[in-house]
N, C-alpha and C positions, 0 to 999 in steps of 0.2 A: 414820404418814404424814410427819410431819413428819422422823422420823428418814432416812427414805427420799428428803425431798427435799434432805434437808443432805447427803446422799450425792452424791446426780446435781449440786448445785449445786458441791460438793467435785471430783469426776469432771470436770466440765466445766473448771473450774477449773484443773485437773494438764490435761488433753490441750491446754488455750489457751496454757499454759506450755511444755507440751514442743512444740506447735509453733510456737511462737515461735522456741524452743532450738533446733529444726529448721532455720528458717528462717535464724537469724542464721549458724547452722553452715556452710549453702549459701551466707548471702552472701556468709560469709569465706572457703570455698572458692573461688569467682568469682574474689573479690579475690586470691588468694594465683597463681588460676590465671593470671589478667590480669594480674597483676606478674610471674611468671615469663613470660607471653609478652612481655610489653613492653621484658623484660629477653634475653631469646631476640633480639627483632626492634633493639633498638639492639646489641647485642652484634654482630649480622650489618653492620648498619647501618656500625659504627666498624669492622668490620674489615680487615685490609691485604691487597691484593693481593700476592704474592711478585713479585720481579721481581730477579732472581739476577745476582749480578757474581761473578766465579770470578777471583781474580788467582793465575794458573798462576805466577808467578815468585814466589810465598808458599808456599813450605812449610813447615807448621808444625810438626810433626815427625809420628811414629809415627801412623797411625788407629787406634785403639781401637773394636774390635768386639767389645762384652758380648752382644751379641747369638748370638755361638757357645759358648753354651751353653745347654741343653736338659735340662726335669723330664719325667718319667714317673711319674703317681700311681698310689695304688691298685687298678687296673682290672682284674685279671686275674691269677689267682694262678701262672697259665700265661705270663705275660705275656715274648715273648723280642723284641729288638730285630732279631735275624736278618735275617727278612721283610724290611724295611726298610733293609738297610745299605746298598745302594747308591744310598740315593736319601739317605738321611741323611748318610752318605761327601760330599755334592757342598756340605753346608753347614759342610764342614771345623768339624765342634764339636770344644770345647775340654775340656771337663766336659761330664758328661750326671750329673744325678742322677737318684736313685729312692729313695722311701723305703718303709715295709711290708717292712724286709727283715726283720726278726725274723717278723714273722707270715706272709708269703706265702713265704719260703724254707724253711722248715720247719727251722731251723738248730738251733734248742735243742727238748734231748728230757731225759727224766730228771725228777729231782725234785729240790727245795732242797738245797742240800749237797753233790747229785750229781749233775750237770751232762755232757750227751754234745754234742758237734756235727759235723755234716754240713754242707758247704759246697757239695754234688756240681750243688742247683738253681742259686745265686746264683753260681758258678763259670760258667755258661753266658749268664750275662749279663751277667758282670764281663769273658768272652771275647765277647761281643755289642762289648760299650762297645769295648775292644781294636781289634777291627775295623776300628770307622770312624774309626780315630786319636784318640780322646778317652780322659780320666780319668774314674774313677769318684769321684763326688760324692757320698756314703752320709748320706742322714738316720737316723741312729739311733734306729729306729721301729720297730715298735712294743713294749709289753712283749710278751714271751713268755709262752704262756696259762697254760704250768704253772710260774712262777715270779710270777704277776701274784694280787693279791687278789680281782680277778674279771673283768674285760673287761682287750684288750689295752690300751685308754688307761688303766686302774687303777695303782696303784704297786704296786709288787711287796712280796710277802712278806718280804723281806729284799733291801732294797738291797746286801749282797753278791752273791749272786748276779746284780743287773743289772751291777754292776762285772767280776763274773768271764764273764760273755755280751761285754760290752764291749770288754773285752781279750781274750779270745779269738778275736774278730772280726778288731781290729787285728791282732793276731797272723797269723791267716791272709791277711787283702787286704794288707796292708804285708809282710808277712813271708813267708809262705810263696810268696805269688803273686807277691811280692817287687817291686807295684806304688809305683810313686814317686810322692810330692807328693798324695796323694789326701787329700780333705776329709771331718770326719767333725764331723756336723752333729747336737747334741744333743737329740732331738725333730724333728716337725714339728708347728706349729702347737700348742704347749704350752693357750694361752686357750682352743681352740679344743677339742682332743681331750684331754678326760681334765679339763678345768677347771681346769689347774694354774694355781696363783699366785708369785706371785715371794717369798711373805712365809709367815710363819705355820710349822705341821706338818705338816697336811694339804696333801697334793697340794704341796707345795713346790719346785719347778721345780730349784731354786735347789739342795736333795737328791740330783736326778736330775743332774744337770749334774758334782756332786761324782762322784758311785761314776763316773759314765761318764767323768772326770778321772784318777782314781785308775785307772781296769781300763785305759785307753789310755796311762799312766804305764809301768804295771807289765808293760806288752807285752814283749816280746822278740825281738834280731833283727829290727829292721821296718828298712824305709826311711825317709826322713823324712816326717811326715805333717802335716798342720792338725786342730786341732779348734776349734769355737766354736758359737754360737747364738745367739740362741733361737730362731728360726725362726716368730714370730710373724705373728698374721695380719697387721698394718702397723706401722709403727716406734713404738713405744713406750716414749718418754726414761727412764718409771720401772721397765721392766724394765730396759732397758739401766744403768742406774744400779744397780739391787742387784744386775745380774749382774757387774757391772765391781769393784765394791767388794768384794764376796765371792771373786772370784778373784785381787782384790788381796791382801787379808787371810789367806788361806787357801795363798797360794803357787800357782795351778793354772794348767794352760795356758790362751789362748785368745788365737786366729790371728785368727781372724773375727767379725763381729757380722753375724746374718743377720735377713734380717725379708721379706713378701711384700708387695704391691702389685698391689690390680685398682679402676683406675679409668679416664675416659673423661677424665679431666683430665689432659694431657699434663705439663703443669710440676710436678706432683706430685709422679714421680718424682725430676728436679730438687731440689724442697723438699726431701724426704724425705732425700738424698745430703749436702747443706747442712747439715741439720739433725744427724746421724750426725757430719760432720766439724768441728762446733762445737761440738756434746757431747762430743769425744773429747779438749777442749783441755783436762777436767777431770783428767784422768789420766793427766798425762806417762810412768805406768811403762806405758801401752798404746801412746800414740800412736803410738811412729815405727813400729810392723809391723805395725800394727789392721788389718786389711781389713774392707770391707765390701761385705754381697753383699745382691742381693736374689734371694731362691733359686724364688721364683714371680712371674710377672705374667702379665698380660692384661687385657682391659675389665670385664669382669664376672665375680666367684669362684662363681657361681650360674650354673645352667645358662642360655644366652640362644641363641639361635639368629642372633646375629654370627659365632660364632663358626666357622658352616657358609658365610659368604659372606664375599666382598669388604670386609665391615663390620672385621673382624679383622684380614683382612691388610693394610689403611691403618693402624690400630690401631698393627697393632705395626714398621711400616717407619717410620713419624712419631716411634712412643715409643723407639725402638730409635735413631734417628738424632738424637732429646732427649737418652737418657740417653750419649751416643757421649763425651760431651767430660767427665763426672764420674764414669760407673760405671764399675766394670774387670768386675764379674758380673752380670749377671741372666738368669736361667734361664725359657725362655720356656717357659710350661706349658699346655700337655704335650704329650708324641711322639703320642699313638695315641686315638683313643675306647675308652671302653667299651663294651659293648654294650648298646643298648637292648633295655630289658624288654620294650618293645613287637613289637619286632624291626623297629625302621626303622633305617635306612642313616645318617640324619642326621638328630639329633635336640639339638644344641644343644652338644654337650658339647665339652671344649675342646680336643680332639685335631688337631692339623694334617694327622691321616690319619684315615680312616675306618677301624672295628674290622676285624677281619681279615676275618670271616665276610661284608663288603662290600667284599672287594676291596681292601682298605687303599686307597683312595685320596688323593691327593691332595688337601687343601681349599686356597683362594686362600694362608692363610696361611704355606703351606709354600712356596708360589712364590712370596710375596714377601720370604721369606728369601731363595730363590735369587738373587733381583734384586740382594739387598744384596751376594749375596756377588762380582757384579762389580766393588766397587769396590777401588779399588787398596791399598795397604799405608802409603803418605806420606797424610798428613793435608792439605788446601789452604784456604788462606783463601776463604772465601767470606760475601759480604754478600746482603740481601735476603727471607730467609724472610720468610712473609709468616705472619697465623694461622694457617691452614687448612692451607696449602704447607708443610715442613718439607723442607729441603734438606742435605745434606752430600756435598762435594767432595774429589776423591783426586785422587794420580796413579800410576799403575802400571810406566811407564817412562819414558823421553823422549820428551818432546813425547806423551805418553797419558795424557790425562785423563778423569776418571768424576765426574757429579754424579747422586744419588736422589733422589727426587722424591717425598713420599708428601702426601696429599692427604687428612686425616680430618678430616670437622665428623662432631660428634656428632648431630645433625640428618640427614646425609645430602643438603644440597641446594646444596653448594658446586661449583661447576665455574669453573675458570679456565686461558686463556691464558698461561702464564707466558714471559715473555719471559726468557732465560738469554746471558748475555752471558759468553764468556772472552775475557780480557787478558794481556798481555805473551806472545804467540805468537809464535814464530816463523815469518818468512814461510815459506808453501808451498802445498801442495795438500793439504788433511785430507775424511778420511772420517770421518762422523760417521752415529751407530749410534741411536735412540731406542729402546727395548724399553720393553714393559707391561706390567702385569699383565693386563691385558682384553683386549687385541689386539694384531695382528701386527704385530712390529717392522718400522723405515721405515728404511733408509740410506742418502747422498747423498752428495753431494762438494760443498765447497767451499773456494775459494782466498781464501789469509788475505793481505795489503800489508803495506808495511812497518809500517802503526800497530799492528798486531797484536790486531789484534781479531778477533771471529770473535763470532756472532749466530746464535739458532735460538731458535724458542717449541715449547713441550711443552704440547700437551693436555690440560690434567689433567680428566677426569671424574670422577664421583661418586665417590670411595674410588679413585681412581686412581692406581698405584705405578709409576713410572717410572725409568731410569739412560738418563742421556746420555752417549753416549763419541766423543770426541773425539779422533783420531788422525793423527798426520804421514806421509802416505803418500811 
């Protein structure tokens, strides 16, 4: 008995413990949940209205659009851009990457030592890319199954034979096809696929990076081309540091430092560009040609079902018109869906079209690339973005100018009047154009005086992407 009740007194004991442990676990959740809303609701509280001044007689040189260029992941071994060109053609891209070209083109056949290639699939995608006026952007991905130790992210058998796959490649896209300036990107997502490290024997990034240095060294007859990496999943100072020191040390190429970014934090990618460009002041044998790309973005690298609505294409007209004044690349991911296992239409994934078998359609975020791409080619000063509002100003001829508008709270509950004001105009009579992403364009006339002003407010709605154009009739 007595054993029995030093049991249940024991018993009762542990369950008044653990739910205590229970309880305090709950209140600190409360707590944790009540300071991020608190922090939510001053964050709205302190935030700025935009309210846009455009001084048209400021040009401030060239606009920089990283935004025209475009990733296509793994999604279809069949995968052709075809379908798609004329409506891809209207976002005049620059680069289009893809990577899986070792494993979805079926390029290497044979065995170690004896090596065949076939180019006849990735030949119709590299004449895809052709098409809509852009370069081919090649992640050098994945291993090849019969030169790999077991899965395509494995290291292979004999890092010769990934160097002679390597250069063979170049060979043929530089060479044969006798493409110009094409990037060739070592890995995708090295941490990520395959678990490689920057350090050590095992899975050594730093190994693979060498043979694919060496096999696009030893190419022949090519055009000129770039290679670089690491293609990480976000910028990582101590990759980039062993990878910079090893190619210093070793003598090898590298054009680019590339790395991805998904987040909902627009200055992010700002930071991230900063941080690239004050890391690179350690290695003057890099810096004056170093490029840096970010060869993926978007809000979320997991499936989210933003990416089927309006929530994305604010996303990426805001982040797109952040990154306009520090990035030269980022490659907005991806052209297409895969197909849902399920077999819905829309189901999250981060394609700016629907898969084929639904009609490829269009999602918001492929027309609010279109928006961007009215704006003009000259860069124009402009003040006033506000948080939520994110603004950038062009001009595309005399007396024609272009401001975007994109409007992302990660909340979803920001709506504002922007008041948009251009200066130093010359008098006359201008027609003036608003387009949106949500609704039908409004166009008006109004006469500018000698002060030269000229006044219009833009609607901005929830996730609302706008260009205002301005022109001297």
């Amino acid at each position: 008995m007595r054993s029995r009740h030093k049991t249940r007194v024991m018993f009762f004991k542990q369950t008044k413990n653990l739910l205590v442990l229970v309880l305090i676990g709950v209140s600190l959740a409360g707590i944790v949940l009540n300071l991020n809303n608190v922090q939510n609701l001053y964050s709205r509280a302190t935030a700025e209205k935009a309210n846009l001044v455009i001084d048209t007689n400021k040009v401030i040189g060239q606009l920089n659009k990283p935004w025209r260029n475009l990733a296509q992941g793994g999604e279809d071994h069949a995968w052709r851009l075809a379908p798609l060109s004329n409506q891809i053609a209207t976002l005049h891209p620059e680069y289009i990457r893809i990577d899986h070209v070792f494993d979805f083109y079926d390029i290497v056949s044979g065995s170690s030592g004896n090596l065949q290639f076939n180019y006849s699939k990735l030949d119709l995608v590299l004449d895809d890319i052709a098409g809509v006026g852009a370069k081919p952007y090649i992640s050098l991905s994945y291993m090849p199954i019969n030169i790999s130790t077991g899965s395509i992210v494995d290291p292979p058998i004999n890092f010769v034979d990934w160097q002679v796959a390597v250069q063979n490649l170049v060979q043929h896209v530089s060479g044969t096809k006798g493409l110009r300036d094409v990037y060739y990107e070592v890995w995708n997502e090295p941490d990520l696929f395959g678990g490689w490290k920057y350090y050590g024997n095992d899975r050594n990034y730093l190994n693979l990076y060498t043979a694919a240095a060496q096999g696009a060294r030893n190419a022949r007859n090519v055009q000129p081309f770039k290679l670089g990496g690491p293609a990480t999943t976000a910028l990582y100072t101590n990759w980039l540091d062993a990878l910079a020191e090893h190619v210093i040390t070793n003598n090898l190429q590298l054009d680019f430092i590339s790395w991805h970014r998904y987040t909902t934090d627009l200055s992010q990618f700002r930071t991230d560009m900063i941080t690239a460009q004050n890391w690179v002041h350690k290695y003057p044998q890099l810096e004056p040609t170093l490029e840096f790309h970010i060869t993926e973005w978007g809000h979320d690298s997991e499936l989210s079902s933003g990416y089927d609505s309006n929530y994305a294409a604010a996303h990426t007209a805001a982040a797109a018109i952040e990154m306009n004044a520090v990035i030269e690349k980022a490659f907005v991911f991806e052209i297409q869906d895969g197909k849902s296992p399920e077999g819905e239409s829309h189901w999250g994934r981060w394609g700016m079209f629907t898969h084929q078998d639904f009609g490829a359609q269009p999602k918001p975020r492929f027309r609010a690339l279109q928006l961007l791409e009215r704006l003009g080619d000259e860069r124009v000063q402009l003040f006033g973005k506000g948080t939520y509002v994110k603004a950038l100003a062009s001009k595309s001829a005399s007396n024609t100018f272009q401001v975007a508008l994109a409007n992302f709270d990660a909340w979803g509950l920001n709506t504002e009047a922007v008041p948009v004001t251009f200066t130093a105009l010359e008098p006359g009579n201008y027609q003036i154009t608003h387009w949106f992403l949500t609704k039908q364009p409004r166009t008006f006339h109004e006469p500018v005086d000698e002060l030269g002003e000229l006044k219009t407010v833009v609607q901005m709605g929830k996730h609302e992407v706008a260009v205002v154009e301005i022109k001297k009739q």
